[in-house]
N, C-alpha and C positions, 0 to 999 in steps of 0.2 A: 504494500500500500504506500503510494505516494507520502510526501510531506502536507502538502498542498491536500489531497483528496482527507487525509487524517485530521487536518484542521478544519474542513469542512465539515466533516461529520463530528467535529465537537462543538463547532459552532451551531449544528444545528439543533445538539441536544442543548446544549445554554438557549436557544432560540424558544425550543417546547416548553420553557419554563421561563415565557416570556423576556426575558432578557434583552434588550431593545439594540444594547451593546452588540450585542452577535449579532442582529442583523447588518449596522449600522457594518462590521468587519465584512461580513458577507456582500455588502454592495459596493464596499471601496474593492475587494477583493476582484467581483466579477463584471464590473458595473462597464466601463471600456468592452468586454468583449460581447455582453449583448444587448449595448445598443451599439456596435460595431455591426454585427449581425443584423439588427434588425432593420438600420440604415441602409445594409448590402440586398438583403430582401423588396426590402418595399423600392427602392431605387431612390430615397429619399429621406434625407438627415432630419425636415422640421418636425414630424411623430417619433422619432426613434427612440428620443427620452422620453417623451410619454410612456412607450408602449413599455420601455426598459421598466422605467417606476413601475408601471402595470406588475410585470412580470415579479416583480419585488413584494408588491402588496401581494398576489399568489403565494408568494416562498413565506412569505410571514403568516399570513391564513391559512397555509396550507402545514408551517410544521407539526403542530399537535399529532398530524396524520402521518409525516414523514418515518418510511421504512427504508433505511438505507442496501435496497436490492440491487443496485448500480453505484455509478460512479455521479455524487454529486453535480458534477455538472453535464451527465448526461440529464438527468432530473429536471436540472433548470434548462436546456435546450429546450428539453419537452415542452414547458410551460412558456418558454419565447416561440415554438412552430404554432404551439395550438393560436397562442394571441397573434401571431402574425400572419396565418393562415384567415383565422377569422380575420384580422382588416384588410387583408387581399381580399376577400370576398366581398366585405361591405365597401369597397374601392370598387369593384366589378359591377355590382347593385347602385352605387352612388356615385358616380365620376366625377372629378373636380378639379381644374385648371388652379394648379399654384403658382401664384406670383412669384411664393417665394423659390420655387423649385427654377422657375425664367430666370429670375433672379440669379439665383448659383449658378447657372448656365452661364451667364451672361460673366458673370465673375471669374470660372475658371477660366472662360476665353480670355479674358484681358485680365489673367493674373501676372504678378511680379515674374519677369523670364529674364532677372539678372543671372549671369553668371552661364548663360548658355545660349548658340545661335537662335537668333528667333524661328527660323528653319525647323530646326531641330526641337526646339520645346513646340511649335503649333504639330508638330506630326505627334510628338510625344503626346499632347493633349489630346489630339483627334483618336488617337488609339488607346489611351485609356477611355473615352467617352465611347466608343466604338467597343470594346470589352464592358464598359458598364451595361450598354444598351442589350449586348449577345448576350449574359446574362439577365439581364432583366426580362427575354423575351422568351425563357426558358422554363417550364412547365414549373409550378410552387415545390415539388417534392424535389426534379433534380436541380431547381435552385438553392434546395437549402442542402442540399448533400455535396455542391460545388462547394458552398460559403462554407459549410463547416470544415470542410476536406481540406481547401485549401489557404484559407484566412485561420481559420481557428487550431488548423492541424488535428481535427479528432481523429482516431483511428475508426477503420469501419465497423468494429464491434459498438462504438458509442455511437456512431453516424446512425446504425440499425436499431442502436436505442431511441433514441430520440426520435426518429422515423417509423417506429416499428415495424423494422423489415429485416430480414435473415442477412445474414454478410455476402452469401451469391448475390440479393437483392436490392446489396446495399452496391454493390461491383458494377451488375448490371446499369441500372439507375446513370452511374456516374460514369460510365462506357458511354451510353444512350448521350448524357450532358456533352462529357465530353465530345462527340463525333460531331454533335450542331454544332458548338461552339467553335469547335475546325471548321465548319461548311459556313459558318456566321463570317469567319475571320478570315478567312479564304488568300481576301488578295492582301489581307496586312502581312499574314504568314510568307506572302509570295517571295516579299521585299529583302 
């Protein structure tokens, strides 16, 4: 057992016995990686700490209940797919043009490009916006099995957790991502 996973799972017994303190560890602890996550999913930074706080009010409602049968933060994944699953859906049901999302657009285009040709940082930008968009256009389950796979490093026994899918299924999945995201990227690969 980890360091990390071992402090979790004591944080969350101090947590069951309300202890406000172990949550507060518990959010400094994991707070960066999902609403890193949740920003990578939805395509969009302005809800991400909402959703992240969300996910927190969960882990605190929820430990009374908490069985430590997995790996801590496969646990808490679970509880960032389901909340982020559901606002993809209510996104899908409610569609809504952000200012502020134009906005960051409009910002990384005309961000600080000292210290490099301007050449070279507007490709570098087009191709990161270009990898945002291939994933963003990629079914909700092998979106979150890309993000976790490769921003969060999870191995595929916790990616199958949090997804609840076998590790062939968790393989497949990310084969499947993978092979659009080549056909997405096609002519940046070419280069």
């Amino acid at each position: 057992m980890s360091d990390d996973h071992a402090r979790d799972l004591l944080l969350m017994e101090r947590l069951k016995t309300g202890d406000m303190e172990a949550l507060r560890e518990l959010i400094e602890a994991h707070q960066a990686r999902v609403v890193g996550t949740v920003a990578k999913m939805l395509g969009d930074e302005t809800d991400a700490e909402d959703i992240a706080q969300q996910v927190f009010i969960r882990v605190w409602k929820s430990a009374p209940r908490y069985e430590p049968s997995a790996k801590f933060t496969t646990w808490l994944f679970k509880i960032t797919r389901n909340l982020v699953f559901n606002e993809m859906r209510r996104r899908k049901r409610h569609p809504v043009t952000s200012l502020d999302r134009e906005e960051e657009n409009a910002f990384t285009q005309t961000a600080d490009t000292a210290g490099s040709a301007p050449d070279a940082s507007m490709l570098e930008g087009e191709l990161q916006r270009a990898i945002r968009e291939a994933i963003e256009s990629l079914p909700e389950t092998q979106r979150m099995a890309i993000i976790l796979r490769r921003y969060e490093e999870l191995s595929y026994e916790e990616i199958g957790g949090v997804l609840k899918l076998s590790v062939p299924a968790v393989k497949s999945v990310l084969f499947r991502a993978r092979a659009d995201l080549r056909v997405r990227l096609q002519k940046y690969l070419e280069k």
